[in-house]
Biotite code that builds the C-alpha atoms (Angstrom):
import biotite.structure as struc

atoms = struc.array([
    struc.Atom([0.000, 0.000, 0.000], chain_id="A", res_id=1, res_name="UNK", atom_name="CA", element="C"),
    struc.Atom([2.846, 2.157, 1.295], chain_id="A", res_id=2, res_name="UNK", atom_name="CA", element="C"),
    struc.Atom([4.410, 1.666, -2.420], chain_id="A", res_id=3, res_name="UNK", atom_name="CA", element="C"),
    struc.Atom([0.670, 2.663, -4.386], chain_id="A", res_id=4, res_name="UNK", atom_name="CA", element="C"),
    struc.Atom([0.287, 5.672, -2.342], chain_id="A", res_id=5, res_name="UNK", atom_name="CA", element="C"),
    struc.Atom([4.158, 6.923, -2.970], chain_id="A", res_id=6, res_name="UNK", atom_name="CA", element="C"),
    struc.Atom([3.557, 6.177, -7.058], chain_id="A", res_id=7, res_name="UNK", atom_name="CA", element="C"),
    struc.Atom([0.065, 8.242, -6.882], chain_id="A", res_id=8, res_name="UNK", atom_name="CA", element="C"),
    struc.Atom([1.814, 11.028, -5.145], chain_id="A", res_id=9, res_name="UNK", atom_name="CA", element="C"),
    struc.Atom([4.388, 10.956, -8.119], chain_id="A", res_id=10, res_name="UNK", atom_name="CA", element="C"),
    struc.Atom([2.081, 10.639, -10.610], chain_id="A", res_id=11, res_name="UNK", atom_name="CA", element="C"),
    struc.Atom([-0.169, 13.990, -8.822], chain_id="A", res_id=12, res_name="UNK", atom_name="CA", element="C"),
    struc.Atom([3.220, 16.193, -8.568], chain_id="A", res_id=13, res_name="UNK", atom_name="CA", element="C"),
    struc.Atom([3.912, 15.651, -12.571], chain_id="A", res_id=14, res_name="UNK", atom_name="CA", element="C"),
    struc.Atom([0.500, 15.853, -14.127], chain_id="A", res_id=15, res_name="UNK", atom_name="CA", element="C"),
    struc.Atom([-1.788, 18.141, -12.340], chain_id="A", res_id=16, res_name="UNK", atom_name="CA", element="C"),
    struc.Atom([-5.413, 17.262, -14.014], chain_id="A", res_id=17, res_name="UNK", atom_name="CA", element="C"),
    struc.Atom([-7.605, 14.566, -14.050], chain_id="A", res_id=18, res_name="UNK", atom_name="CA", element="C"),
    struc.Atom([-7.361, 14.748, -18.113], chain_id="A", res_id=19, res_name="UNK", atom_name="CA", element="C"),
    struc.Atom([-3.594, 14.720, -17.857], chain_id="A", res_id=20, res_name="UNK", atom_name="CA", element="C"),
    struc.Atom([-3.679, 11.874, -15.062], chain_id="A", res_id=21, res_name="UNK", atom_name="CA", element="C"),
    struc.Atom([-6.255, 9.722, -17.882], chain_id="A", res_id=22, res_name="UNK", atom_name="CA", element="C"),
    struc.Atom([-3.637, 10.061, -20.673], chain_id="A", res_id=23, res_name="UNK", atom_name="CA", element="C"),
    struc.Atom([-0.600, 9.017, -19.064], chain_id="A", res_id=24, res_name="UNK", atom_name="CA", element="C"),
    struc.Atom([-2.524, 5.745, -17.379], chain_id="A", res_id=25, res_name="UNK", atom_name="CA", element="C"),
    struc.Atom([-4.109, 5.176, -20.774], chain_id="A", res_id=26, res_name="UNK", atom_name="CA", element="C"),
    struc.Atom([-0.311, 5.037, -22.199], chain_id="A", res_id=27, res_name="UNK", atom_name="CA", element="C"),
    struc.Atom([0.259, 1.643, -19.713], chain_id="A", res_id=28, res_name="UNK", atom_name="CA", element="C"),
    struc.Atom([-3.606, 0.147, -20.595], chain_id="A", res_id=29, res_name="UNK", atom_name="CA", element="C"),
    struc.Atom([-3.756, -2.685, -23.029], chain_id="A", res_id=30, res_name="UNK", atom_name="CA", element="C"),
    struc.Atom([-7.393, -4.097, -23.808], chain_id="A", res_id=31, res_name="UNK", atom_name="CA", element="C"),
    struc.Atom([-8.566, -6.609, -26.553], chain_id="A", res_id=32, res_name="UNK", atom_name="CA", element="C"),
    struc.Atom([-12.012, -5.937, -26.101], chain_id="A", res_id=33, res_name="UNK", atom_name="CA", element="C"),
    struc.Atom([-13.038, -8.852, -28.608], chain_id="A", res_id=34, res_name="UNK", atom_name="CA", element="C"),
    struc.Atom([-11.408, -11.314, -25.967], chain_id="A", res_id=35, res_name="UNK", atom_name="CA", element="C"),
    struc.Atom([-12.588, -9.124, -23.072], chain_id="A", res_id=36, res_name="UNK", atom_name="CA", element="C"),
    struc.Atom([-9.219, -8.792, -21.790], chain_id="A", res_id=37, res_name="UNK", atom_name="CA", element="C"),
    struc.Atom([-7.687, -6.025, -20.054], chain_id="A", res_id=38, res_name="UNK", atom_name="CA", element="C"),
    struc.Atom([-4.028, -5.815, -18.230], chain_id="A", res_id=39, res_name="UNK", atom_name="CA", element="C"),
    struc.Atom([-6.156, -3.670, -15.632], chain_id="A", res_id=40, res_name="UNK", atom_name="CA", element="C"),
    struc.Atom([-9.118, -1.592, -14.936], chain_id="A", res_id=41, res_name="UNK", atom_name="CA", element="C"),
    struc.Atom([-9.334, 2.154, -14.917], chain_id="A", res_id=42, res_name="UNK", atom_name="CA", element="C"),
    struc.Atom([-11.606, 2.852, -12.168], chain_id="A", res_id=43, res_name="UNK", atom_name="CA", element="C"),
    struc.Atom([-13.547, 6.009, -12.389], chain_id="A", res_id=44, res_name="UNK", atom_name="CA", element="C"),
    struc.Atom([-15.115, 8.156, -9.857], chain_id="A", res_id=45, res_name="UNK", atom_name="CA", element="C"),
    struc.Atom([-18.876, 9.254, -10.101], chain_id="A", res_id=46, res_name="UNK", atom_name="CA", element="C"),
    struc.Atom([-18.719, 12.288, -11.358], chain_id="A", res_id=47, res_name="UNK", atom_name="CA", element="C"),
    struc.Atom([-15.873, 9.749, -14.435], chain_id="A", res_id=48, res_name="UNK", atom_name="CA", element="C"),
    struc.Atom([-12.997, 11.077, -12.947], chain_id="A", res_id=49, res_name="UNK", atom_name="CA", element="C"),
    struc.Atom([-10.541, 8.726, -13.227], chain_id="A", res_id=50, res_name="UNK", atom_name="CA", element="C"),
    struc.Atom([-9.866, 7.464, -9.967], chain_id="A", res_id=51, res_name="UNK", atom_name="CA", element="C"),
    struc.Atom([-5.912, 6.477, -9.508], chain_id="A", res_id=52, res_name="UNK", atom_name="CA", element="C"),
    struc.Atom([-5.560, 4.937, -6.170], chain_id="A", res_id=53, res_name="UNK", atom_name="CA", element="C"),
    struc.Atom([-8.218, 2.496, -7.514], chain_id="A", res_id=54, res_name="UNK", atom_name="CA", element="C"),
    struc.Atom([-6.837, 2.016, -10.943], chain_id="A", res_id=55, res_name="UNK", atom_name="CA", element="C"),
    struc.Atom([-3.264, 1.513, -9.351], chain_id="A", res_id=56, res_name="UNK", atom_name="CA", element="C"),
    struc.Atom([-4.749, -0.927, -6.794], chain_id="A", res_id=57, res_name="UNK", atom_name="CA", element="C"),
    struc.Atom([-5.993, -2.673, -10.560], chain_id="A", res_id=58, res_name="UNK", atom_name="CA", element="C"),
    struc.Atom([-3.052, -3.747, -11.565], chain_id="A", res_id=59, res_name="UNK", atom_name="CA", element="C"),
    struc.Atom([-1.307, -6.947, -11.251], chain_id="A", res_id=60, res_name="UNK", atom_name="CA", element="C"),
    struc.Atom([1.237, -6.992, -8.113], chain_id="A", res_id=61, res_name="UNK", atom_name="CA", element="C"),
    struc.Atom([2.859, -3.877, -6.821], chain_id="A", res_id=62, res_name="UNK", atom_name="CA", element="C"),
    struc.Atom([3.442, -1.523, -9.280], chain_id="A", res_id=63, res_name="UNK", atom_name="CA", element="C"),
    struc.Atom([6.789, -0.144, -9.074], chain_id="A", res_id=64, res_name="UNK", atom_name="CA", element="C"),
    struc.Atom([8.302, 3.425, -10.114], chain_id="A", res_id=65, res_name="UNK", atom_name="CA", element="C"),
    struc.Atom([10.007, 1.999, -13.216], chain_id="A", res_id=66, res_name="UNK", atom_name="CA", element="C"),
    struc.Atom([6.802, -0.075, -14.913], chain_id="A", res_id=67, res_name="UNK", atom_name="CA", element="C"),
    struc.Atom([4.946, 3.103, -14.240], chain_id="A", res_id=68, res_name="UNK", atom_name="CA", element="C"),
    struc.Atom([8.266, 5.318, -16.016], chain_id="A", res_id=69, res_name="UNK", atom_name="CA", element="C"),
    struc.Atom([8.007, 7.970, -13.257], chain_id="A", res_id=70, res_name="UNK", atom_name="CA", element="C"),
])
């Protein structure tokens, strides 16, 4: 958790919207929607804000700083 929260803090300080946060993620998502597969989820808030503690939390085993490219 300790290693989500530090990424999503690094990810906040460099892009500074929730349109800015959406296109970097969107660089790491892979989908094949004919197979309904997905590498993870981007979680969205109610009001489809992307919601990156979620989306982070999506993804297969810790995320570290360099598969993310921070």
């Amino acid at each position: 958790m300790k290693l989500v929260k530090s990424i999503e803090t690094a990810i906040w300080e460099e892009y500074k919207t929730y349109r800015e946060v959406r296109i970097y993620i969107e660089k790491w998502h892979q989908s094949d929607y004919n197979n309904n597969w997905e590498n993870f989820r981007i979680a969205q808030k109610n009001n489809n804000e992307t919601d990156l503690m979620q989306t982070l939390h999506n993804m297969d085993g810790e995320p570290t700083p360099q598969s993310l490219r921070l």
